[in-house]
C-alpha positions as CSV (number, residue, x, y, z in Angstrom):
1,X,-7.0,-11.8,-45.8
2,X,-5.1,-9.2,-43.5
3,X,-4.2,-10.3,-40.0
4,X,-2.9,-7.9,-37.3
5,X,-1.0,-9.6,-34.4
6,X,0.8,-8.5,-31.7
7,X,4.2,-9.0,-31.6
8,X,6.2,-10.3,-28.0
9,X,9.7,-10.8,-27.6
10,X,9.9,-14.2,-29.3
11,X,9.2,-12.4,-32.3
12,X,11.9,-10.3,-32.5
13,X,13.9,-12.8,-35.0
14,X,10.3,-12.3,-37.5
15,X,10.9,-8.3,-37.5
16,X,14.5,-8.7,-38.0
17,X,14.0,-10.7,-41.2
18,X,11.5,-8.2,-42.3
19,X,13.6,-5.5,-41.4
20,X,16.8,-7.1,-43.2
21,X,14.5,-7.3,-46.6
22,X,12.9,-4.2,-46.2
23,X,14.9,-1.9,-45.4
24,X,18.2,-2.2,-47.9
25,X,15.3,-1.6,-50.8
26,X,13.6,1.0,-49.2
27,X,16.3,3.2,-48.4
28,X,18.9,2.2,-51.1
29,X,18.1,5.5,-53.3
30,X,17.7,7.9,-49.7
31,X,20.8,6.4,-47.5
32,X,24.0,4.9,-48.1
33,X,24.8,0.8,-47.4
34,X,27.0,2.4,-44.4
35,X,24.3,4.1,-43.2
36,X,21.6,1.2,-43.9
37,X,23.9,-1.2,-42.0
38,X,25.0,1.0,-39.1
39,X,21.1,1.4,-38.5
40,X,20.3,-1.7,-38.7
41,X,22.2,-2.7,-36.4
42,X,21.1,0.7,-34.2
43,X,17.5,-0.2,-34.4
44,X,17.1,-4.1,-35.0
45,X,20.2,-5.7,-33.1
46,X,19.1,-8.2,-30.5
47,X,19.4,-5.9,-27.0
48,X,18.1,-2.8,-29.0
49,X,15.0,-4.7,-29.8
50,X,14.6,-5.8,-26.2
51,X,15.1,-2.2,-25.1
52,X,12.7,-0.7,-27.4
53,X,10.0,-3.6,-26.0
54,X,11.7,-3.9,-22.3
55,X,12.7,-0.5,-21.3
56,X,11.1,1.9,-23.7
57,X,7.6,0.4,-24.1
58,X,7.5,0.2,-27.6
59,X,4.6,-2.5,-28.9
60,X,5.0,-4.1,-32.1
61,X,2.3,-5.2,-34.4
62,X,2.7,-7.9,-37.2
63,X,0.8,-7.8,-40.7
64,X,0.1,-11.6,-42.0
65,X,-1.1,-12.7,-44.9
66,X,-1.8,-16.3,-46.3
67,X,0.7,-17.1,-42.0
68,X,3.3,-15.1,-43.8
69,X,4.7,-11.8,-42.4
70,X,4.3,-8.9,-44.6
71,X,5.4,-6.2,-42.2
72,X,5.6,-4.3,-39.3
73,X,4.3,-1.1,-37.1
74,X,5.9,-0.1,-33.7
75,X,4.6,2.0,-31.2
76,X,4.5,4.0,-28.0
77,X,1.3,4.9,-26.1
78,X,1.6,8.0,-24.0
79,X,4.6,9.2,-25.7
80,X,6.7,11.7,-23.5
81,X,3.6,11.4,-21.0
82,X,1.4,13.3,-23.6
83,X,-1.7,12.1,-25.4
84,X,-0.3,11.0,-28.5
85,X,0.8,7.8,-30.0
86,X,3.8,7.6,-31.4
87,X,4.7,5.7,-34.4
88,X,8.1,4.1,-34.3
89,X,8.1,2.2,-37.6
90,X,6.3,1.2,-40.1
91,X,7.5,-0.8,-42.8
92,X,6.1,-3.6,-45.4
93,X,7.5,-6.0,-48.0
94,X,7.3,-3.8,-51.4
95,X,5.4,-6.5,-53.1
96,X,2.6,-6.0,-50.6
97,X,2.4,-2.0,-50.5
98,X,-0.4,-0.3,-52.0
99,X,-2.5,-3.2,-51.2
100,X,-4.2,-1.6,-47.7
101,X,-2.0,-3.3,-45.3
102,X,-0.4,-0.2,-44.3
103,X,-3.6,1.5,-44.1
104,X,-4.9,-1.6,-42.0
105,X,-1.9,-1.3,-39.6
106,X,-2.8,2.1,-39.2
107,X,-6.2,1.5,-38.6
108,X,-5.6,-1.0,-36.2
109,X,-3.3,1.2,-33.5
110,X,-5.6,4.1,-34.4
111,X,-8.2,1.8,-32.5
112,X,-5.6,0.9,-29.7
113,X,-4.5,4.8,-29.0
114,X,-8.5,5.8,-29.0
115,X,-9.0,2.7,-26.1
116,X,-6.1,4.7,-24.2
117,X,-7.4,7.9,-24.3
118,X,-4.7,9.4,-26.9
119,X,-5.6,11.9,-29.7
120,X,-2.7,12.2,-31.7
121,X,-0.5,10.1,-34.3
122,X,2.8,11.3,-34.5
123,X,5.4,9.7,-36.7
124,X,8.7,10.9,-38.2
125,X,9.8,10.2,-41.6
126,X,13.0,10.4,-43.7
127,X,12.2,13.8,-46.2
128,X,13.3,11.3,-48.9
129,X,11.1,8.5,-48.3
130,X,8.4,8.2,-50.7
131,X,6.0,6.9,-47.7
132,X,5.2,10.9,-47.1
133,X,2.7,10.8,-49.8
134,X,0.8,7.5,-48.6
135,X,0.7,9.4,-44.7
136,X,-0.7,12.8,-46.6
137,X,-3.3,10.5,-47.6
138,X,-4.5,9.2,-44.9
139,X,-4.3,12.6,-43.3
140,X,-1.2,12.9,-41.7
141,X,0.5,16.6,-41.6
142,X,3.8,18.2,-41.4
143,X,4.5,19.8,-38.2
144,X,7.8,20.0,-38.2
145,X,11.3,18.9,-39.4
146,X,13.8,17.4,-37.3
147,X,17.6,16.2,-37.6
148,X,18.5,14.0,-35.5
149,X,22.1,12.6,-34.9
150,X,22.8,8.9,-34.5
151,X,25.9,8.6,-33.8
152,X,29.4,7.6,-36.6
153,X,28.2,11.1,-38.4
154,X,25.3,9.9,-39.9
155,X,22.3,12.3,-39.1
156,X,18.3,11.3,-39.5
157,X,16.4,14.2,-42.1
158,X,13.1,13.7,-40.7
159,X,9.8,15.1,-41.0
160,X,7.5,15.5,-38.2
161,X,4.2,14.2,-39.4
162,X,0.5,14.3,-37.0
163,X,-2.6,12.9,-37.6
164,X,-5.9,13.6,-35.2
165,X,-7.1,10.2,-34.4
166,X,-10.7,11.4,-34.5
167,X,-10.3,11.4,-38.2
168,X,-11.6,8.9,-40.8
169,X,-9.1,7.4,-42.9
């Protein structure tokens, strides 16, 4: 059975180890280990964490199955005082993906943006990353595509992906 937890500070050292075993196998065909390891440490590091939770109001929820942690969705309600939800992240262990836990993250701050009044999923993803399919599916679209630079010359190829959140999955 799926469980959907939300995250606190304490629990930045759980999405850290996730994110240190996700992300070098996700990304090891799209980015270079420079670029993997100059983003980790951009997006995972201790104080950027805190800052994403602290300062920028990102929530994090936790997937668990059998008490371990199988992955990860962060979020922002209200993003850039609009009425969509923005989805920061979403990743999972690859042994668990295809099994509905991404789909059951989804679902789950699908619920949370609806009890805020929001009407929109927005996400961005890599134009590389496989995960494009899976959001087409559960009826994501492209709106856009977006390059965005993070600093020691290494650029994000994204695409803009929205979802109505009156939508079934």
């Amino acid at each position: 059975m799926i469980k959907i937890i939300k995250a606190t500070l304490q629990d930045v050292p759980v999405i850290q180890s996730l994110a240190a075993t996700i992300w070098p196998v996700t990304f090891k065909d799209i980015l270079s280990q420079e670029q993997i390891s100059y983003m980790m440490d951009f997006m995972y590091s201790d104080s950027a964490l805190e800052q994403q939770i602290g300062v920028h109001h990102h929530q994090f929820l936790l997937a668990q199955q059998n008490n371990n942690y199988i992955g990860y969705l962060s979020f922002e309600l209200d993003y850039k005082s609009d009425t969509k939800t923005k989805i920061h992240k979403i990743y999972l262990l690859p042994e668990v993906q295809g099994q509905g836990v991404g789909k059951r993250l989804f679902e789950e701050v699908t619920a949370l943006a609806l009890q805020h009044g929001n009407q929109t999923l927005s996400l961005n993803v890599n134009r590389d990353n496989s995960a494009v399919d899976f959001y087409k599916r559960i009826g994501f679209n492209i709106v856009g595509e977006e390059n965005i630079a993070i600093g020691n010359g290494f650029l994000m190829e994204d695409y803009i992906m929205e979802r109505p959140i009156g939508l079934p999955m």
